[in-house]
N, CA and C atoms as an extended XYZ file, in Angstrom:
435
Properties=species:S:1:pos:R:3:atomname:S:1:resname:S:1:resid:I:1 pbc="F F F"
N         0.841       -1.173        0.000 N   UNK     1
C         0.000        0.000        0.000 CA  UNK     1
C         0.884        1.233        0.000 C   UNK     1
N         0.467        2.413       -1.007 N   UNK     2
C         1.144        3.278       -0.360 CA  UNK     2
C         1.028        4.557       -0.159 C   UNK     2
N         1.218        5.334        0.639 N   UNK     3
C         0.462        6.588        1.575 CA  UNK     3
C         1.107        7.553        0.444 C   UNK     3
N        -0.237        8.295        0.711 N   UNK     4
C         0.159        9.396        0.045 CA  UNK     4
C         0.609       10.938        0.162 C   UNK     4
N         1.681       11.468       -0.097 N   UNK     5
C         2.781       11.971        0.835 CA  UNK     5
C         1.877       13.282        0.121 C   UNK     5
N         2.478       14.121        1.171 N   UNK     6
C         1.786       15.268        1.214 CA  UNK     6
C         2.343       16.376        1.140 C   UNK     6
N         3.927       16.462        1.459 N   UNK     7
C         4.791       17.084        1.222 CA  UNK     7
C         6.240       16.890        1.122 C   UNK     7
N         6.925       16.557        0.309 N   UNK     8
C         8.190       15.802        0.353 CA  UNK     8
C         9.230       16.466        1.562 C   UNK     8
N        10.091       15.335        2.021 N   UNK     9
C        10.709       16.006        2.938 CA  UNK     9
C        11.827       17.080        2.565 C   UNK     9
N        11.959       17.839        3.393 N   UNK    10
C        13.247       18.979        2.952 CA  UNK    10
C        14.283       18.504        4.005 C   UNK    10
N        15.482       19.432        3.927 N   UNK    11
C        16.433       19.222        4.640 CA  UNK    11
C        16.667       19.772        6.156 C   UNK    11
N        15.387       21.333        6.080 N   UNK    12
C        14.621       21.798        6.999 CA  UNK    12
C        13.879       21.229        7.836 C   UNK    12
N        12.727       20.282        7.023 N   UNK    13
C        11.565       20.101        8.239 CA  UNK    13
C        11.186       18.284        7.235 C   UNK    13
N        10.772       17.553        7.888 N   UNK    14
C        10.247       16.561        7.748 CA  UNK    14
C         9.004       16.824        6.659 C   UNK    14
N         8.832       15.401        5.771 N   UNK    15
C         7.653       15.168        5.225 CA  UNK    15
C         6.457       14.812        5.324 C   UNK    15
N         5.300       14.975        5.313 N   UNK    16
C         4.222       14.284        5.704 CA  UNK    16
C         3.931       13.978        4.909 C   UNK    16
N         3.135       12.642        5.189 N   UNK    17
C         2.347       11.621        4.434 CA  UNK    17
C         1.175       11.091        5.264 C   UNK    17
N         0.385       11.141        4.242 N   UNK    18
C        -1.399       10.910        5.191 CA  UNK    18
C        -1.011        9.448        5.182 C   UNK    18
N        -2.471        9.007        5.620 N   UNK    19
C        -2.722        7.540        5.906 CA  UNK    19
C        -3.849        7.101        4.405 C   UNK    19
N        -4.253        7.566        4.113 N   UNK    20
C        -5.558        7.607        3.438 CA  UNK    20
C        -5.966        9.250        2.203 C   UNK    20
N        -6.211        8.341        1.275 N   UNK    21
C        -6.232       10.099        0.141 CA  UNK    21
C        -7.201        9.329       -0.795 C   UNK    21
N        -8.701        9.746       -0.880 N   UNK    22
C        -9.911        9.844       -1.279 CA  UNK    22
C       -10.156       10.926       -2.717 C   UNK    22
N       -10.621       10.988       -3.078 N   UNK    23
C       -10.956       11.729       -4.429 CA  UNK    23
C       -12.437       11.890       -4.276 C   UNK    23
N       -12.673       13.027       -4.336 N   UNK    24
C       -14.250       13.024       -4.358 CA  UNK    24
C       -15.450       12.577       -3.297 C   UNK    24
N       -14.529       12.824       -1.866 N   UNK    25
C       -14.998       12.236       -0.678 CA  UNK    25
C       -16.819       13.524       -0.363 C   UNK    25
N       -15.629       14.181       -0.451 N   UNK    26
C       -16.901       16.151        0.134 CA  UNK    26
C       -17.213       16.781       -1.312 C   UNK    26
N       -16.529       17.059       -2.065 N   UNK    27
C       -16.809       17.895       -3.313 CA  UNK    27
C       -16.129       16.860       -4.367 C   UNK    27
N       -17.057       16.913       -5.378 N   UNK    28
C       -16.834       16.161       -6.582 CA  UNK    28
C       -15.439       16.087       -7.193 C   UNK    28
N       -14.862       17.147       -7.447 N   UNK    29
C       -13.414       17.308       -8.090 CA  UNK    29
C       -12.541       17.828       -7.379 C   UNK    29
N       -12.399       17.373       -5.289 N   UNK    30
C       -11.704       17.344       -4.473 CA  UNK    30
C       -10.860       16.374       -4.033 C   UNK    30
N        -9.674       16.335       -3.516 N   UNK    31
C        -8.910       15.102       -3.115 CA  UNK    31
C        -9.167       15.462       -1.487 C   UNK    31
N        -9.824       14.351       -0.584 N   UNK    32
C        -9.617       14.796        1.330 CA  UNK    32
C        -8.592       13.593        1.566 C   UNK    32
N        -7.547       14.515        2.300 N   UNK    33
C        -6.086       13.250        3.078 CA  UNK    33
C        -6.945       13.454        4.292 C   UNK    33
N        -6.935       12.151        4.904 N   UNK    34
C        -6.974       11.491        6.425 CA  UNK    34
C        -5.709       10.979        7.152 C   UNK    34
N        -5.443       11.533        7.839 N   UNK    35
C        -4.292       10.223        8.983 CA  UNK    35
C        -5.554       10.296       10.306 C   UNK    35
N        -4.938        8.977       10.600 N   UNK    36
C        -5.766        7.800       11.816 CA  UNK    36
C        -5.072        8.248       12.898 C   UNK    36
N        -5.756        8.196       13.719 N   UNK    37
C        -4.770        8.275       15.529 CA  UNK    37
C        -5.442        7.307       16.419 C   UNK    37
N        -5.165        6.301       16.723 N   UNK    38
C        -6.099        5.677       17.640 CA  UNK    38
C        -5.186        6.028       18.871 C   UNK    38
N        -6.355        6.550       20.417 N   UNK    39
C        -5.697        6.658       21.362 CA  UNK    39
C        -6.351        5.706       22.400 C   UNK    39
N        -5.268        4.780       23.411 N   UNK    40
C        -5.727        4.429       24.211 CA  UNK    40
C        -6.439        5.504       25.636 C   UNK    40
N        -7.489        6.341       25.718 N   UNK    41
C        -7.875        7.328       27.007 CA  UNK    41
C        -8.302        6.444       28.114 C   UNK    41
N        -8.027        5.425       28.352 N   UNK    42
C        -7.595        4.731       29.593 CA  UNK    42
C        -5.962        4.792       29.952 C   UNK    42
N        -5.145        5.293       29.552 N   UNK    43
C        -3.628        5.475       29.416 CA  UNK    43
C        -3.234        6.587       31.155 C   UNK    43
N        -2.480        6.709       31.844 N   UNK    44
C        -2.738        7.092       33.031 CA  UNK    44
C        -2.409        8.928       32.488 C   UNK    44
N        -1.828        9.131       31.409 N   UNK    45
C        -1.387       10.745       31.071 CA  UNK    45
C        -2.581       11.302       30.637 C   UNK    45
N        -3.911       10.539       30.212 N   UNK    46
C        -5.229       11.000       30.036 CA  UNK    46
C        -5.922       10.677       31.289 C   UNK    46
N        -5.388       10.539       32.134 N   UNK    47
C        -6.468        9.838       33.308 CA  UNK    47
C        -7.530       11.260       34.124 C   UNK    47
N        -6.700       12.830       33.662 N   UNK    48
C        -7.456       13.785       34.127 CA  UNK    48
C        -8.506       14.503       33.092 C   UNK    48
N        -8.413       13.793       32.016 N   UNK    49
C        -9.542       14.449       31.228 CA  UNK    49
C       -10.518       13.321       30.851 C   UNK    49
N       -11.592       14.079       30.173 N   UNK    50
C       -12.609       13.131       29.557 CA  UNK    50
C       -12.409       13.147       28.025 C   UNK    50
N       -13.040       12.116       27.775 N   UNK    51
C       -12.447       11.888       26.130 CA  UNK    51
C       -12.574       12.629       24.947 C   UNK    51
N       -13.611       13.405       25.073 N   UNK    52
C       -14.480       14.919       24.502 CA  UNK    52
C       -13.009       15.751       23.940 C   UNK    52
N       -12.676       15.761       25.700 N   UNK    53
C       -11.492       16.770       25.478 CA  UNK    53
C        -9.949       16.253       24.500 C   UNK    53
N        -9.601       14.624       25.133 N   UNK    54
C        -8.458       14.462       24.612 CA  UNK    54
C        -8.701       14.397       23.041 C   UNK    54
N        -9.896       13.686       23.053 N   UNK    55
C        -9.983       13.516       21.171 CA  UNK    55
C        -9.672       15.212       20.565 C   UNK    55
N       -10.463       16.161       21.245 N   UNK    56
C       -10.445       17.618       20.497 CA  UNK    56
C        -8.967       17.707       20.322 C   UNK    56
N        -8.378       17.569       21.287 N   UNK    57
C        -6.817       17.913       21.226 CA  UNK    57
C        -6.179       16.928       20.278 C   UNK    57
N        -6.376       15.859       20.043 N   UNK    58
C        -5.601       15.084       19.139 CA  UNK    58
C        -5.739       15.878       17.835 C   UNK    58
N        -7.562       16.189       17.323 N   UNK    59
C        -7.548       16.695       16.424 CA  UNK    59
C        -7.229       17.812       15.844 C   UNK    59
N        -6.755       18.762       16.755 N   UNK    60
C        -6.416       20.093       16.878 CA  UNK    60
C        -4.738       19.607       16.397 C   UNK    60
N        -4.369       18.652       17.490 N   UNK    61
C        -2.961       18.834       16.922 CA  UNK    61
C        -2.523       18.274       15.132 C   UNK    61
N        -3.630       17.208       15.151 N   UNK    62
C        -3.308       16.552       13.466 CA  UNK    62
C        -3.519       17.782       12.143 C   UNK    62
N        -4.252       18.478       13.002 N   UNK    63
C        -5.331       19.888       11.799 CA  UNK    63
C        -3.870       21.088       11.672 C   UNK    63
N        -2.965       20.969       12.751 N   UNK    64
C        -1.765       21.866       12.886 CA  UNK    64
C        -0.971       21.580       12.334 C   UNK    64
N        -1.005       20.008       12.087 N   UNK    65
C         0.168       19.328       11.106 CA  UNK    65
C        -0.267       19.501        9.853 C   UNK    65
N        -1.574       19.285        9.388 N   UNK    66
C        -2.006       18.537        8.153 CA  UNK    66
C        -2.576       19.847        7.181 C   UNK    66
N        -3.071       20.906        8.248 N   UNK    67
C        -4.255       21.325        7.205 CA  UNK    67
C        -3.610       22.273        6.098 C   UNK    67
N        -2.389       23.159        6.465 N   UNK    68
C        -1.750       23.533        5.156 CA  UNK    68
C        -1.586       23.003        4.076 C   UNK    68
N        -0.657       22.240        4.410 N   UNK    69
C        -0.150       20.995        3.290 CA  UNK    69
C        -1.545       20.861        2.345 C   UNK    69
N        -2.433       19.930        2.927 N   UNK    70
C        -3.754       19.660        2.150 CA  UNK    70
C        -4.076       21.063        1.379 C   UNK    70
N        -4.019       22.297        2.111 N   UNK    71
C        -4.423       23.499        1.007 CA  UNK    71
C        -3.821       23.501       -0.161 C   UNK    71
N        -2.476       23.508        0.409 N   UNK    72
C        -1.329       23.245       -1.105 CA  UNK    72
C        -1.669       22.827       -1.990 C   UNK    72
N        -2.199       21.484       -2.061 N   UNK    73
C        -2.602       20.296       -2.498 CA  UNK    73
C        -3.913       20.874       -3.296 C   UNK    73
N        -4.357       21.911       -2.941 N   UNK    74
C        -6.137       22.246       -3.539 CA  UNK    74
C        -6.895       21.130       -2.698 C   UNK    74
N        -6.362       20.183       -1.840 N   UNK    75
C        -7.384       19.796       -1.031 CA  UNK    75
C        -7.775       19.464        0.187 C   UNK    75
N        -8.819       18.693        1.378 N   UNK    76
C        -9.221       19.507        2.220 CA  UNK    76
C        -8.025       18.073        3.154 C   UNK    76
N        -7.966       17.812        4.589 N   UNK    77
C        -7.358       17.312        5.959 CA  UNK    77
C        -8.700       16.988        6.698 C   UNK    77
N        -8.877       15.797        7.350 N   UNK    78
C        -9.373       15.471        8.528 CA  UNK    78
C        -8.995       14.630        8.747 C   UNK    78
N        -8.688       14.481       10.384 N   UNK    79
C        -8.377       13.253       11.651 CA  UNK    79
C        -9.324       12.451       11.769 C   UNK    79
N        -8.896       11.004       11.607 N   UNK    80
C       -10.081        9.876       12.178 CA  UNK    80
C        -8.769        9.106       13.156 C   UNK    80
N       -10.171        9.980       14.315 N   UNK    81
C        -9.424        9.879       15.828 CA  UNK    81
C       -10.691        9.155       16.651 C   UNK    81
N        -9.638        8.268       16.781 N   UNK    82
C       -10.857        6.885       17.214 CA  UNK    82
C       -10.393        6.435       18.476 C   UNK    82
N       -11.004        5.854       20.169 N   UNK    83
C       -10.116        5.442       21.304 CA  UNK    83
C       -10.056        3.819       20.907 C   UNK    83
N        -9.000        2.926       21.574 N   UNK    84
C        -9.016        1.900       21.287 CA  UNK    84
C       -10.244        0.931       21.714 C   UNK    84
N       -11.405        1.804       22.379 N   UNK    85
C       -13.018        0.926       22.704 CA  UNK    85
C       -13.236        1.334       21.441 C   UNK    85
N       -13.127        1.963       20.306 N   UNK    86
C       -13.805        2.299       19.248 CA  UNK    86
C       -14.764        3.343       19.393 C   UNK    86
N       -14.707        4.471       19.923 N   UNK    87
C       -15.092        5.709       20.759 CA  UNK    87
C       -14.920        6.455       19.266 C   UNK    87
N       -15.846        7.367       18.223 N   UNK    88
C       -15.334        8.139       17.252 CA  UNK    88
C       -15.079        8.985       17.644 C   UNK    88
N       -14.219        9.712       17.285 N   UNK    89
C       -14.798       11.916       16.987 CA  UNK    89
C       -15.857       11.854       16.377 C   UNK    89
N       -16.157       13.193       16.438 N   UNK    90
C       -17.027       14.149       15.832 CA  UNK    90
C       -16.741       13.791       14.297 C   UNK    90
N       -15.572       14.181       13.566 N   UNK    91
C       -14.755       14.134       12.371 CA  UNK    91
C       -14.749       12.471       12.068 C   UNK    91
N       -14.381       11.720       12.287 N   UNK    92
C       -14.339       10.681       12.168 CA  UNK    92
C       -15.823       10.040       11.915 C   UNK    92
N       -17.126        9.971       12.545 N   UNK    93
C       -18.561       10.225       12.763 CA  UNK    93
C       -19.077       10.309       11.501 C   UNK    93
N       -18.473       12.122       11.097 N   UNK    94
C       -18.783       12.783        9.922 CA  UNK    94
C       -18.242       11.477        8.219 C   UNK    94
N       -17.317       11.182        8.895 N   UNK    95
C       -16.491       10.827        7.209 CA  UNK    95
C       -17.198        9.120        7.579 C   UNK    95
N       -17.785        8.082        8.055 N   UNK    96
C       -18.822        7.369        8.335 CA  UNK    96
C       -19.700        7.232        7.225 C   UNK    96
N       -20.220        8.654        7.998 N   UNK    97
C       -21.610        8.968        7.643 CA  UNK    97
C       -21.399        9.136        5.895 C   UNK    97
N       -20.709        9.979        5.327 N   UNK    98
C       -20.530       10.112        3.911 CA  UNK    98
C       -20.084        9.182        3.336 C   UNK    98
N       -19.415        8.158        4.008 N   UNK    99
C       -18.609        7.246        3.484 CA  UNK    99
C       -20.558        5.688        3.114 C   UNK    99
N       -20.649        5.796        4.369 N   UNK   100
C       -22.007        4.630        4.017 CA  UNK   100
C       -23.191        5.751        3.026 C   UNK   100
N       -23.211        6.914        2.884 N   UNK   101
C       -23.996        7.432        2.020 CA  UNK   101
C       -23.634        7.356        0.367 C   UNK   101
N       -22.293        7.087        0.239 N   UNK   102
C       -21.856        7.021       -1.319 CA  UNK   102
C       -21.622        5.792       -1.038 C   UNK   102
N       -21.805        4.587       -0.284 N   UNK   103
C       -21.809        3.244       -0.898 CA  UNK   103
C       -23.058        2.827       -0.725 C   UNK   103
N       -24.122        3.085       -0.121 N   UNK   104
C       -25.807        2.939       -0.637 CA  UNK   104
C       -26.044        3.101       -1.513 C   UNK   104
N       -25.813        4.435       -2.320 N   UNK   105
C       -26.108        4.923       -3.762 CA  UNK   105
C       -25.116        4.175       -4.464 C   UNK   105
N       -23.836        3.431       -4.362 N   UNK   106
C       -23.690        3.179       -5.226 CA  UNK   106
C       -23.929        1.476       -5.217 C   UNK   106
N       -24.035        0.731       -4.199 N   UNK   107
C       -24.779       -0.389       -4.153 CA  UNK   107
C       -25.769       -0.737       -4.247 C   UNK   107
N       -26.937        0.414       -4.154 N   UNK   108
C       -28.458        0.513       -4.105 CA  UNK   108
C       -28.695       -0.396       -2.598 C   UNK   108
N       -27.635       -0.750       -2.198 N   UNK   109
C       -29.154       -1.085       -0.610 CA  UNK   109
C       -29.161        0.094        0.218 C   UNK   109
N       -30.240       -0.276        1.078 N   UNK   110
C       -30.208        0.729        2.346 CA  UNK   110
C       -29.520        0.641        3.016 C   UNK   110
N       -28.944        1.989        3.186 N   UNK   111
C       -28.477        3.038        4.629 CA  UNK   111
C       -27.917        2.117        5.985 C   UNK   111
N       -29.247        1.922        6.088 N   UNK   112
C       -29.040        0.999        7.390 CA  UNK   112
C       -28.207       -0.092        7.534 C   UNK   112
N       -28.383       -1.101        6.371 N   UNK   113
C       -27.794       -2.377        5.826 CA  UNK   113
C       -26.211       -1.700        5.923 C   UNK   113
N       -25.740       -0.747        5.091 N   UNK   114
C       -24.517       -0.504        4.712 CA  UNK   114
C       -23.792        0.129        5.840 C   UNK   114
N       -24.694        1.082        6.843 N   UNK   115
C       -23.789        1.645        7.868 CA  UNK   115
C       -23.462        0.373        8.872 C   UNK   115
N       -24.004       -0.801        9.136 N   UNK   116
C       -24.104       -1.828        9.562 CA  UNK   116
C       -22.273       -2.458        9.591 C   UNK   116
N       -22.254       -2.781        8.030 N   UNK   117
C       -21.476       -3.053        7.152 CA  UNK   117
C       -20.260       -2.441        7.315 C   UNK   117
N       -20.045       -1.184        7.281 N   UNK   118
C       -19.264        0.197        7.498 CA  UNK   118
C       -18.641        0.327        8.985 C   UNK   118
N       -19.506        0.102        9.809 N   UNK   119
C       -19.141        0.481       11.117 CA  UNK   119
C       -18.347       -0.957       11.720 C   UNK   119
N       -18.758       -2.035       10.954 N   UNK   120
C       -18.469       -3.351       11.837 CA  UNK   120
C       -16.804       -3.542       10.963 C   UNK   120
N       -16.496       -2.862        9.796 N   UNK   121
C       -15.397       -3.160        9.194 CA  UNK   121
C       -14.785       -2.058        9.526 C   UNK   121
N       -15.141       -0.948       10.125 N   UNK   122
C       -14.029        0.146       10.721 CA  UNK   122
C       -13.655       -0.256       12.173 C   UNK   122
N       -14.511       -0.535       13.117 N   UNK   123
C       -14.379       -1.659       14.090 CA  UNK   123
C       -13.272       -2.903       13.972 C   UNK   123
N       -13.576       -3.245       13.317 N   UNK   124
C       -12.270       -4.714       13.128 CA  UNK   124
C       -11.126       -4.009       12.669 C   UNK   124
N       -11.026       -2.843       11.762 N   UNK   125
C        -9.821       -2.515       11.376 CA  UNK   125
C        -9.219       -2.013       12.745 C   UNK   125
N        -9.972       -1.188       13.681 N   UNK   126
C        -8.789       -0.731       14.807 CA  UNK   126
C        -8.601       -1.949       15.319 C   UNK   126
N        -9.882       -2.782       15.652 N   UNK   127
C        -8.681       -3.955       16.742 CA  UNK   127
C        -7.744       -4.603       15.790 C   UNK   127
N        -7.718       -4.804       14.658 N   UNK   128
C        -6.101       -5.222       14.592 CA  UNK   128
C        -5.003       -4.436       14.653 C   UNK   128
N        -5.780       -2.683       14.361 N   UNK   129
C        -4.297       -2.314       14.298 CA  UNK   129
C        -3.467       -1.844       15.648 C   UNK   129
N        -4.994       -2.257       16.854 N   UNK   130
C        -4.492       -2.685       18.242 CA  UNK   130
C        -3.340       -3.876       18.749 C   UNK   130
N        -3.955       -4.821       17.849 N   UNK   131
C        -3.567       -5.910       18.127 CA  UNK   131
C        -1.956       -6.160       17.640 C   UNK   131
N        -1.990       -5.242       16.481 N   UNK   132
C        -0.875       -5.531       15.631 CA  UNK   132
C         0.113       -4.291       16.443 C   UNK   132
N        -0.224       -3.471       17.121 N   UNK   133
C         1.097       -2.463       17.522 CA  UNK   133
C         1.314       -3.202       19.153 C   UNK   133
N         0.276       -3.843       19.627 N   UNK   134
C         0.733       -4.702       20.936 CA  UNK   134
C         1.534       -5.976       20.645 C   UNK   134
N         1.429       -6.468       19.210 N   UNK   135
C         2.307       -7.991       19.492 CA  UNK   135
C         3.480       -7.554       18.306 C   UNK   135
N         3.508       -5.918       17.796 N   UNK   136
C         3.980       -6.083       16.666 CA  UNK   136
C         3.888       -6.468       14.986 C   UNK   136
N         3.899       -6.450       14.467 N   UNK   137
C         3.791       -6.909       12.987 CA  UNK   137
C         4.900       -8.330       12.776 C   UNK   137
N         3.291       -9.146       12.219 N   UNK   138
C         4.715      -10.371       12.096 CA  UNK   138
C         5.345      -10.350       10.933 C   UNK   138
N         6.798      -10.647       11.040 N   UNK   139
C         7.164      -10.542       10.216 CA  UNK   139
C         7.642      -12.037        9.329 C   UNK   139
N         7.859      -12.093        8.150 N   UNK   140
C         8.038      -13.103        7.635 CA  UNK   140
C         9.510      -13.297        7.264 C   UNK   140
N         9.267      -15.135        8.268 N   UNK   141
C        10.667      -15.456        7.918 CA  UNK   141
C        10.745      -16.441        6.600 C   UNK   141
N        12.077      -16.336        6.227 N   UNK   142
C        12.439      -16.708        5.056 CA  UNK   142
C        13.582      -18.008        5.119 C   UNK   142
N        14.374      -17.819        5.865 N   UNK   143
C        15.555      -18.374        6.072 CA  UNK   143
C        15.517      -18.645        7.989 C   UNK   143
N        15.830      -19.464        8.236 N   UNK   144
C        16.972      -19.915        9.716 CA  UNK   144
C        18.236      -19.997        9.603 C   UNK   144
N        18.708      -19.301       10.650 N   UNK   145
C        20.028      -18.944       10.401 CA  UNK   145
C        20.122      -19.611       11.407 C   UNK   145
């Protein structure tokens, strides 16, 4: 797979690269970059806020990284900032919701059927990518040495 970079790196400042780059997500002849943050807010450095708050701040900080760049680009930045219970944002919620509305219309079933569908395969994607930053990524062996 591969991410689509958003600004090449300089010798100055680092490059970014989203997680995710859509075509025609919000406006027809728009490109929207996403990067993912899953946070554990059971973690003891969140233990004085509520999740309202830490998610705002995650997204505040990704929108500080991201949202120029994307202007550059002619197109738009949002965070899908998710807790590891599968807790959305607001933003995250939003891109859902549009996301099961252009695959109804373009599958013809209902709404319901597809957000079903949508939510239970964004669901499985964080727990592995829970699962996969707690045991690691396996990697494949080839040889014993």
């Amino acid at each position: 797979m591969i991410q689509p970079v958003m600004r090449k790196s300089l010798a100055s400042e680092p490059g970014l690269v989203a997680d995710i780059k859509i075509h025609g997500m919000w406006d027809r002849e728009r490109t929207s970059f996403y990067d993912i943050r899953v946070i554990n807010a059971d973690a003891s450095s969140y233990s004085s806020q509520d999740w309202l708050s830490v998610a705002k701040e995650a997204s505040r900080s990704k929108h500080r990284k991201y949202d120029a760049a994307a202007e550059d680009l002619h197109g738009s930045f949002g965070p899908l900032i998710t807790s590891c219970e599968g807790v959305w944002h607001r933003e995250f919620q939003a891109f859902a919701r549009q996301l099961v509305g252009s695959l109804a219309a373009k599958w013809d079933k209902p709404r319901s059927t597809v957000a079903g569908f949508v939510r239970t395969k964004l669901q499985m994607a964080t727990i592995r990518a829970i699962s996969l930053r707690l045991r690691e990524s396996r990697k494949c062996v080839r040889h014993i040495t």
